[in-house]
N, C-alpha and C positions, 0 to 999 in steps of 0.2 A: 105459138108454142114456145117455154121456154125451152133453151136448146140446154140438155142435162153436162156437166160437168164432167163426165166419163166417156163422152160421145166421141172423143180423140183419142182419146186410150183405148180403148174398145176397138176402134179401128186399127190402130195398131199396134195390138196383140192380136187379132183376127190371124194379121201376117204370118204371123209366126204361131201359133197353138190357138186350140180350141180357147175360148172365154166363157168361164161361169161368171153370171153378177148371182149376188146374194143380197138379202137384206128386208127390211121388214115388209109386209104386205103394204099393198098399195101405194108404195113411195115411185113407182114410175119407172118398173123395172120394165114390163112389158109393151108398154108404150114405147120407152128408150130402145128397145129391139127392133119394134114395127116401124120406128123411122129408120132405123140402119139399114132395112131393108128397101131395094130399089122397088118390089113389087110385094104383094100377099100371099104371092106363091109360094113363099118358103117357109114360109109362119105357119106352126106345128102343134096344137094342145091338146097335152093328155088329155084332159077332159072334151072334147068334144069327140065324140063316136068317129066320125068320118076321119078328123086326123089321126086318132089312136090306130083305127086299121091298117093307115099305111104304113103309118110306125112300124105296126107290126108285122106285117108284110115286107118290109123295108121298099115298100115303090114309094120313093122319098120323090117328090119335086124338082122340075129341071130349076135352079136356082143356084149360083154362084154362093149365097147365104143362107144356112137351115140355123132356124131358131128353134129350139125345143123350148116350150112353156109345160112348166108343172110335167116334166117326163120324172123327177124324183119318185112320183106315183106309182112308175112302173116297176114292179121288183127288179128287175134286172137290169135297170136302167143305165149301171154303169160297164157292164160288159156288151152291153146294144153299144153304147161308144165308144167303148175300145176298140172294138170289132171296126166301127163305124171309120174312124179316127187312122184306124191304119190301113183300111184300102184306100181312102180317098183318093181324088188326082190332086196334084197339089195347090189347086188354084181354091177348092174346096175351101171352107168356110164353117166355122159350126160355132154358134153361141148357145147358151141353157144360161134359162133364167130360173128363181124359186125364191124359195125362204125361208122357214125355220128347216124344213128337213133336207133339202137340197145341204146347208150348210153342215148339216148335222152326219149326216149320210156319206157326204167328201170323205168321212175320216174313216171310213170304216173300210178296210183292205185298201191297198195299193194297185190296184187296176187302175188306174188312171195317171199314176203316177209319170209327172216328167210330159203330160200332155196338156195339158193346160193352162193360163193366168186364171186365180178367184180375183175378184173386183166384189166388195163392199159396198151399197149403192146408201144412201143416206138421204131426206130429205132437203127440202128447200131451205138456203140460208142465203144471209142478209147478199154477202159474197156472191152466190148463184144470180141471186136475182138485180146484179151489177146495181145497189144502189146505197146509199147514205143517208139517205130521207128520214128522219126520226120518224114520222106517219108509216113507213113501209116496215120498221123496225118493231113501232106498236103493232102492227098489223099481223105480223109476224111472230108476236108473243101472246096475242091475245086467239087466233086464227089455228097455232099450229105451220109446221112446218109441209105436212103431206100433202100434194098437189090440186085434190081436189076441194077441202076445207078452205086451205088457203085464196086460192081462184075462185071459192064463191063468193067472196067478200063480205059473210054473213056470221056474226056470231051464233046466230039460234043454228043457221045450215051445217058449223063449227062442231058446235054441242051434238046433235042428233048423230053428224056423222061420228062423231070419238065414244059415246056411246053406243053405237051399233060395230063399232072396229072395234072396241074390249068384246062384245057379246061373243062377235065370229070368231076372235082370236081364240078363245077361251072355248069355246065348245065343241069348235070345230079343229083348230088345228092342234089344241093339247092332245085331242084324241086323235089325232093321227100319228102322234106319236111314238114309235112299238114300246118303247120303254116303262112309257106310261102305264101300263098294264099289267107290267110286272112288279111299281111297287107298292107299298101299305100305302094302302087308303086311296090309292090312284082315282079311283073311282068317283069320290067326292069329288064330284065337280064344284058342288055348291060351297064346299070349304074353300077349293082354291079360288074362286069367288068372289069370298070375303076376305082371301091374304090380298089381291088384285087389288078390291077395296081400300084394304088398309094401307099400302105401301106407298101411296101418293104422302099422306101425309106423313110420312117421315121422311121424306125427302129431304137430303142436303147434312144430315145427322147420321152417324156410325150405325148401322142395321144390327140391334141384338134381335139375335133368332131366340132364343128364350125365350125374350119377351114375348113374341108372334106367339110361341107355342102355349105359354100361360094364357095369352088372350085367345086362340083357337082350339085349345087342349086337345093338342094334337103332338105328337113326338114330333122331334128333332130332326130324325132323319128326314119323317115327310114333308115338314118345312124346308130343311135341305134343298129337298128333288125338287120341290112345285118351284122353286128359285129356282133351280136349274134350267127348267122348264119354260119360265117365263122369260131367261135369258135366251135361251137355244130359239124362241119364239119372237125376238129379237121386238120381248116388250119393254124389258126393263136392262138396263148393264150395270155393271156393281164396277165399281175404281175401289182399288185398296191405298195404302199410307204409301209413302215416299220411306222405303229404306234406304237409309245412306250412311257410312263411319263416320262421315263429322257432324253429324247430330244425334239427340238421343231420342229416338221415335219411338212412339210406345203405337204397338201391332195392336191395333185396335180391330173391330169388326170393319167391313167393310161400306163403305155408301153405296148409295144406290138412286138412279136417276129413270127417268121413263123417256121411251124414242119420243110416246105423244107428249108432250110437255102439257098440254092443256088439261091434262087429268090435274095438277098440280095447284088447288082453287089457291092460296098465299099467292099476292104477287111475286115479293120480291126471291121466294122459292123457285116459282116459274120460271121467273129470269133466269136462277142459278142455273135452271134443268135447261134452258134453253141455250147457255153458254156451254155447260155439259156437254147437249148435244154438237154445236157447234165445233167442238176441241175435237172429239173424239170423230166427227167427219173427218178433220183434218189429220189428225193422226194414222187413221186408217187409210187414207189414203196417201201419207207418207209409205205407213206398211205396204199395201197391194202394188204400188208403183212406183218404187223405190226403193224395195226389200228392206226399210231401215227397221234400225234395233231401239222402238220408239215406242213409248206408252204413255198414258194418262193417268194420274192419280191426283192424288191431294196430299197435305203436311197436315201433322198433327201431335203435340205429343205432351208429356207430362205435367206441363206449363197453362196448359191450355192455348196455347201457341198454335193457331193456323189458319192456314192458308186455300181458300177453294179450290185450286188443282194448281197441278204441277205436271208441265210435260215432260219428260226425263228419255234423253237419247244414251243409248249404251249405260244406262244406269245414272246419268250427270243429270241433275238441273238446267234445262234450257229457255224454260217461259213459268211465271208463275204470273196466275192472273186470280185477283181477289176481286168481286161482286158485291156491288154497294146498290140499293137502289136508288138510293141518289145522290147532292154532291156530300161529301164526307172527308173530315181529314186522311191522312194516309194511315193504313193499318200500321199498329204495332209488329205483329207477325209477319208481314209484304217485310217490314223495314230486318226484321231479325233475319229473315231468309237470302234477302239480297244482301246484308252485312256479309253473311257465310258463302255466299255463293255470289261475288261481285260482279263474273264474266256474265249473271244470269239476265234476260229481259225480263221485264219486270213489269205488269202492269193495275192500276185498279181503276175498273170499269163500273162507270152508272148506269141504269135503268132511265130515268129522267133528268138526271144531273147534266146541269153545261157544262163546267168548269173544263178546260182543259189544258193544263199546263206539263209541265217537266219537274217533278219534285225531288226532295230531299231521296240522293246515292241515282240519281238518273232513272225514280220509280216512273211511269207515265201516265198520269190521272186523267181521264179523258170518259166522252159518254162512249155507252158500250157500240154502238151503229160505227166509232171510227175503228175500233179494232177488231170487229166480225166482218167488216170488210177486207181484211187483211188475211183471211183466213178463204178456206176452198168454198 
């Protein structure tokens, strides 16, 4: 088993408050629970009959560590842990795993407030899986990052399963959503579907929702929501521009990337989405464990001028990294943004490219496997 990345943090914050992990299905949320625990006796899932009763009953298990799986399902889920949370003894223990609604759900009233760490769970990168290997890197872009695809070694095993993880995402957990039911056209499953469909290939390009609506002739707002939707369902995440007073950014629509990367058939697309994901594991978990004032985006502006993302702390430039898939001069753009921003690092990463040197204002041209190892 590889050993998950949050497996120390998780421990401790146990110490000290309850721990939600969140994040997209299947990435190894509940696995990473069942090893934290010394036995199976704490291990708790709304859906199976037998644990739901004692839930609800509260004859919880003698167990140092209760994990609740999928308790989001319970309506009153978050007042069972308040309740829960403030009798304990203090050696007590409580983790909750989920995913789109669990994350969705935190936000709604403050009962829980001041009881908890959220932890963002993300799948397998290069960094995780402690290696450098270009083979494990291909393996890795071509596989998917989600535990089981990847660990089968199989692209066909790859395919079936990313197609049957859109199907459930999509049928199952949109409609578990309450919201979903209260707006236009919620009910078109088969529209949102075909947005699902379409979204892979604009990858890496500014998302006009017009457009979507002309091609599904469907209003704006309900393109809106089902984007909401598939965000909250932690299918797709959208990065906006880099605003800042020493450049002139023009606020464009937003990009948008997919967790599964492998929906993405363009290679050198893939890549980008697979760096994507990469940045924004690491981002997020600067945020969840470290409280920092840190985001993800990208540059882009009137010139044509840009850059594939930019990490930016308390608003400043701190990394820009441009996505080549192979070897290539240094971007134009890499070079205008490090001019403006000198203290920034700087890097442009290949897909199959060797080359790797130190270039013109200290850029670092390198394949991409040396600097996703550098990352969580």
């Amino acid at each position: 088993m590889i050993k998950r990345y949050l497996t120390e943090q998780i421990r401790n914050d146990l110490n000290k408050k309850m721990v939600f992990i969140g994040g997209p299905r299947q990435v190894g949320k509940t696995i990473l629970a069942q090893f934290l625990l010394q036995n199976r006796q704490g291990y708790l899932n709304w859906d199976v009959s037998e644990h739901r009763e004692k839930i609800l009953k509260q004859a919880l298990p003698h167990s140092t560590l209760w994990v609740f799986d999928e308790l989001h399902k319970y309506k009153l889920w978050r007042n069972f842990l308040k309740g829960l949370y403030d009798v304990r003894p203090l050696e007590q223990k409580i983790l909750v795993t989920g995913s789109a609604r669990l994350d969705y759900y935190r936000f709604s009233g403050d009962s829980l407030q001041g009881r908890y760490h959220y932890l963002r769970m993300h799948s397998l990168s290069l960094a995780e899986l402690k290696s450098k290997e270009q083979s494990d890197f291909l393996d890795l872009l071509n596989l998917g990052g989600f535990p089981e695809p990847f660990l089968s070694g199989s692209e066909i095993e790859a395919k079936r399963w990313s197609s049957e993880y859109r199907t459930r995402l999509l049928r199952e957990d949109s409609a578990q959503l309450e919201h979903v039911e209260r707006v236009e056209c919620a009910q078109d499953l088969g529209t949102i579907e075909l947005l699902a469909m379409r979204l892979p290939e604009l990858v890496g390009s500014p998302l006009s929702i017009n457009s979507i609506c002309e091609d599904l002739q469907v209003s704006h707002k309900s393109v809106s929501t089902w984007l909401e939707i598939l965000e909250r369902m932690y299918a797709i995440f959208p990065l906006s521009p880099l605003g800042s007073s020493k450049i002139w950014a023009v606020k464009k629509e937003q990009k948008h990337y997919h967790f599964d990367w492998t929906l993405v058939t363009t290679p050198s697309l893939r890549f980008e989405n697979l760096v994507a994901c990469a940045l924004l594991k690491q981002v997020h978990f600067s945020q969840d464990t470290k409280g920092e004032n840190i985001e993800l985006c990208y540059f882009r502006d009137v010139d044509g001028r840009e850059v594939d993302f930019v990490v930016a702390k308390d608003k400043k430039p701190i990394l820009f990294v441009e996505c080549k898939w192979e070897d290539d001069a240094i971007s134009p753009a890499l070079k205008y943004m490090k001019m403006r921003f000198p203290d920034c690092e700087a890097w442009q990463i290949s897909a199959i490219g060797k080359k790797d040197y130190r270039g013109e204002l200290a850029i670092r041209v390198c394949p991409a496997r040396l600097f996703l190892k550098t990352l969580v």
